[in-house]
N, C-alpha and C positions, 0 to 999 in steps of 0.2 A: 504494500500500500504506500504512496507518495501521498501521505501528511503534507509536506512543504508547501504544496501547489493548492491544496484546501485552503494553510491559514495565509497562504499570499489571496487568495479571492475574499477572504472574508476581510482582510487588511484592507482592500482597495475597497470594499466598501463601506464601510465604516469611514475612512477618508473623505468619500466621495459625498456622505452624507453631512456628515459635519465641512468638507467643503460648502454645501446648497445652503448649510444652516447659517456660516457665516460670510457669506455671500449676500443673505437674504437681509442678516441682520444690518450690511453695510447698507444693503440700499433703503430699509428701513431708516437708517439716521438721514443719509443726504437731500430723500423726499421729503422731511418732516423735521430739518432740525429744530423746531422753534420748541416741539414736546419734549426737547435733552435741555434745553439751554434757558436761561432768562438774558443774555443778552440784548436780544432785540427787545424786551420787555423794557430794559431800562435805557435803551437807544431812545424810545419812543416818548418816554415818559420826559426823559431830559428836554427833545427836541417837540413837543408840545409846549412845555414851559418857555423857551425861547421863543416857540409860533403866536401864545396868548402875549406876553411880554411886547413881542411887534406890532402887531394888530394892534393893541390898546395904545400905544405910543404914536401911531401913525394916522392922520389926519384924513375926514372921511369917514364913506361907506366902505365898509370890504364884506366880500364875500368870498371864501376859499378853502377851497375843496380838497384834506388832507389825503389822502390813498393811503389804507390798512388792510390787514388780514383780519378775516372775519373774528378768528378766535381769539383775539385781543380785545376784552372789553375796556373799555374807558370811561372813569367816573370824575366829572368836573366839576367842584365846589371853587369856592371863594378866596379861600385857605389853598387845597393842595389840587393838585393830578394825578391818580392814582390809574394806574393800568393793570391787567390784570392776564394772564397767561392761562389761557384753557383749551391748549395744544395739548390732542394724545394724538399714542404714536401711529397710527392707520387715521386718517384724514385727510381730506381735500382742501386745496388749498385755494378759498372763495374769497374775493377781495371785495372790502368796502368801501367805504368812504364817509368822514367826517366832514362834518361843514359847520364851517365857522363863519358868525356874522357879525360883522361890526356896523350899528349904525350909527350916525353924523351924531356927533354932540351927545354922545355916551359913554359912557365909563366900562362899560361890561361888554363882553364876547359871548356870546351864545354859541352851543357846539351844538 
């Protein structure tokens, strides 16, 4: 009986499988990194607080149309910017859009 030649088949596959697994797993991160990371969470959060800070400084109506990821909520009080990260890892990635309004001769931004 040639043993050798069994546990060399069952070696390639075992390989082969934990090859697909993390395979699978790389392409899980690269479609969906936002469910590994808060990076862009706090990209966001920082560069809103610059976008109200403009808007309220700048003279005028404005009206301007931020581009988000759906699964970013955004909550805007008086006080702070809070964002919020509710990326899992199998999701589609649907973009939205915030909108900020300034009218003439007001203090406030409405999102």
């Amino acid at each position: 009986m040639n043993k050798r030649g069994e546990e060399a088949q069952l070696y390639l596959i075992i390989e082969l499988i934990l090859g697909i697994l993390v395979a699978g797993l790389f392409v899980s991160l690269a479609t969906n990194y936002d469910a590994f990371s808060n990076i862009h969470k706090h990209f966001i959060e920082n560069d809103l607080k610059l976008l109200s800070e403009t808007l309220l400084a700048s003279p005028g109506e404005i009206e301007y149309r931020y581009p988000i990821k759906s699964y970013f909520d955004v909550s805007i009080s008086s006080e702070q910017i809070k964002v919020t990260n509710e990326a899992q890892i199998i999701q589609f990635k649907d973009d939205d859009t915030l909108i900020f309004t300034k009218e003439k001769d007001l203090k406030v931004v409405r999102a």
